[in-house]
RODORO-65669 format. One record per residue: x, z, y of N, C-alpha, C, CB in turn; residue in one letter. Coordinates in steps of 0.05 Angstrom, whole numbers. Each point is the difference from the previous one (the first is absolute). Glycine has a CB too. Layout:
BEGIN
   n.xx   n.zz   n.yy  ca.xx  ca.zz  ca.yy   c.xx   c.zz   c.yy  cb.xx  cb.zz  cb.yy rest
      X      Z      Y      X      Z      Y      X      Z      Y      X      Z      Y    a
...
***
This chain:
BEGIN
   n.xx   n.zz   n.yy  ca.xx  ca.zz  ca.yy   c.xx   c.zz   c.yy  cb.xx  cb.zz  cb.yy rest
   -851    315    453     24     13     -8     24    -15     13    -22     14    -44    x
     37      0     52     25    -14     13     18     -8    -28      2     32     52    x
     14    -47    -33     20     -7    -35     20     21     -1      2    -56     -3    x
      9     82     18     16     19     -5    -14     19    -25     19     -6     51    x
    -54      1    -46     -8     18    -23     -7    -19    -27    -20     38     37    x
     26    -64    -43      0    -14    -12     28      8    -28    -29    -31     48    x
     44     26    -23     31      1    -16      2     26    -13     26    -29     35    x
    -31     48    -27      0     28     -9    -17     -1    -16     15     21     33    x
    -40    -33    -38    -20      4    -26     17    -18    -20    -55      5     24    x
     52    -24    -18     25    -21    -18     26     13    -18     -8    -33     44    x
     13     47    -33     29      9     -7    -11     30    -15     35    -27     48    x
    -50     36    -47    -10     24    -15    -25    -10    -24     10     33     49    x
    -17    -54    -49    -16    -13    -26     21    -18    -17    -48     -3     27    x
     75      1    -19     17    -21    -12     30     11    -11    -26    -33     35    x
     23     64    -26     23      8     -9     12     12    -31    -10      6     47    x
    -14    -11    -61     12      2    -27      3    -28    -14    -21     46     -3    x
     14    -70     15      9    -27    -17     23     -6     17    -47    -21    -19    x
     60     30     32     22     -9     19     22     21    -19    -28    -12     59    x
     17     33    -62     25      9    -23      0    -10    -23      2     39     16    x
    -19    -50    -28      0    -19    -28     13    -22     11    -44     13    -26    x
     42    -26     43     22    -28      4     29      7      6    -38    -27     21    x
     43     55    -10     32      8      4      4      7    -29      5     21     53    x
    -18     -9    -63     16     12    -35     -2    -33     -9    -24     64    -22    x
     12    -83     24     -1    -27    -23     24    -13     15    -57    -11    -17    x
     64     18     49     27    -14      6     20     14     -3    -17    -24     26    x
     21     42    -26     11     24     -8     11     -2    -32    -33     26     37    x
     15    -28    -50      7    -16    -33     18    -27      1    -51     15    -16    x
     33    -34     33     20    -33    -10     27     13     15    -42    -56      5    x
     46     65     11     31      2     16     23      9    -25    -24     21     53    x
      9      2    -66     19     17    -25     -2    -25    -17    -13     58      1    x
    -10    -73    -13     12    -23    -16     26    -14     13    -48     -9    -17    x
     36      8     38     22    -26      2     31     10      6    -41    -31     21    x
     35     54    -15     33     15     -1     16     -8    -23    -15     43     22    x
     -5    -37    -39     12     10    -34     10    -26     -2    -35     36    -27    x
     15    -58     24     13    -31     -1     29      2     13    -49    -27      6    x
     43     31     11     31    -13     28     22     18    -21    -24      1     74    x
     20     27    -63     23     12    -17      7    -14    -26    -14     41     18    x
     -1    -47    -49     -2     -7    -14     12    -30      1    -32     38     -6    x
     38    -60     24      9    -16      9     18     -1      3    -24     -4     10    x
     29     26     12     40      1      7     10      8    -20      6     13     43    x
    -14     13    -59     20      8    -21     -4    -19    -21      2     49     10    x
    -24    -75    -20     11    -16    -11     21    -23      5    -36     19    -11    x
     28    -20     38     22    -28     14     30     21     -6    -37    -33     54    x
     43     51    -52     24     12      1     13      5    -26    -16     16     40    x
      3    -17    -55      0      3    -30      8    -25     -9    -34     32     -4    x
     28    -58     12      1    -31      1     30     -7     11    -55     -7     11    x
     62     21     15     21     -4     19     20     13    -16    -26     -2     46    x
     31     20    -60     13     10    -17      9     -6    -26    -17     21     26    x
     -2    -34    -35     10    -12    -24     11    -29     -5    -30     32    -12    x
     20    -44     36     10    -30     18     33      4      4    -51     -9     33    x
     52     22    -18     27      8     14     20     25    -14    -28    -15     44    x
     23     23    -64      7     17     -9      7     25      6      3    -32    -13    x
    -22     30     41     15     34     20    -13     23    -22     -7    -15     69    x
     27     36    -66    -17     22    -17     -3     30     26     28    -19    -62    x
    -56     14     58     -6     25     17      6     23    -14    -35    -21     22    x
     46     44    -13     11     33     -6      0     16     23     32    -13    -35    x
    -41     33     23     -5     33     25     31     -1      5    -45     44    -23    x
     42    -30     50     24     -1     14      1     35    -11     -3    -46     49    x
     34     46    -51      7     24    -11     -5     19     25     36    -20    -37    x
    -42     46     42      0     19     16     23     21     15    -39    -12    -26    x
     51      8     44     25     11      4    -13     23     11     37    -38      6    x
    -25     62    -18     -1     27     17     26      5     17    -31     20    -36    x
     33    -16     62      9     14     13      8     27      8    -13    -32     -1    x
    -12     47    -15      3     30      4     25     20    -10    -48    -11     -2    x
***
């Protein structure tokens, strides 16, 4: 068997545990989003009550 028909058997006996390792990395990435996000808006929450800045929606000017 040459190894061009190697790789091609390889890759057709292996292609459904190769999508179970992208969904399980696919998963930690969204954890770790949630953390990070969950991070900043606590550090900012921290930075705000330190410094007393008060965050507020910016009012919306219409032009029309």
């Amino acid at each position: 068997m040459t190894l061009k028909i190697l790789i091609k058997k390889f890759f057709r006996e292996d292609a459904g545990a190769i999508t179970v390792e992208v969904m399980a990395m696919g998963g930690v990435l969204v954890v770790f989003g949630v953390f990070a996000v969950a991070g900043i808006v606590d550090g900012v929450e921290e930075l705000e009550e330190e410094r007393g800045y008060r965050l507020e929606a910016q009012d919306k000017i219409s032009t029309f």
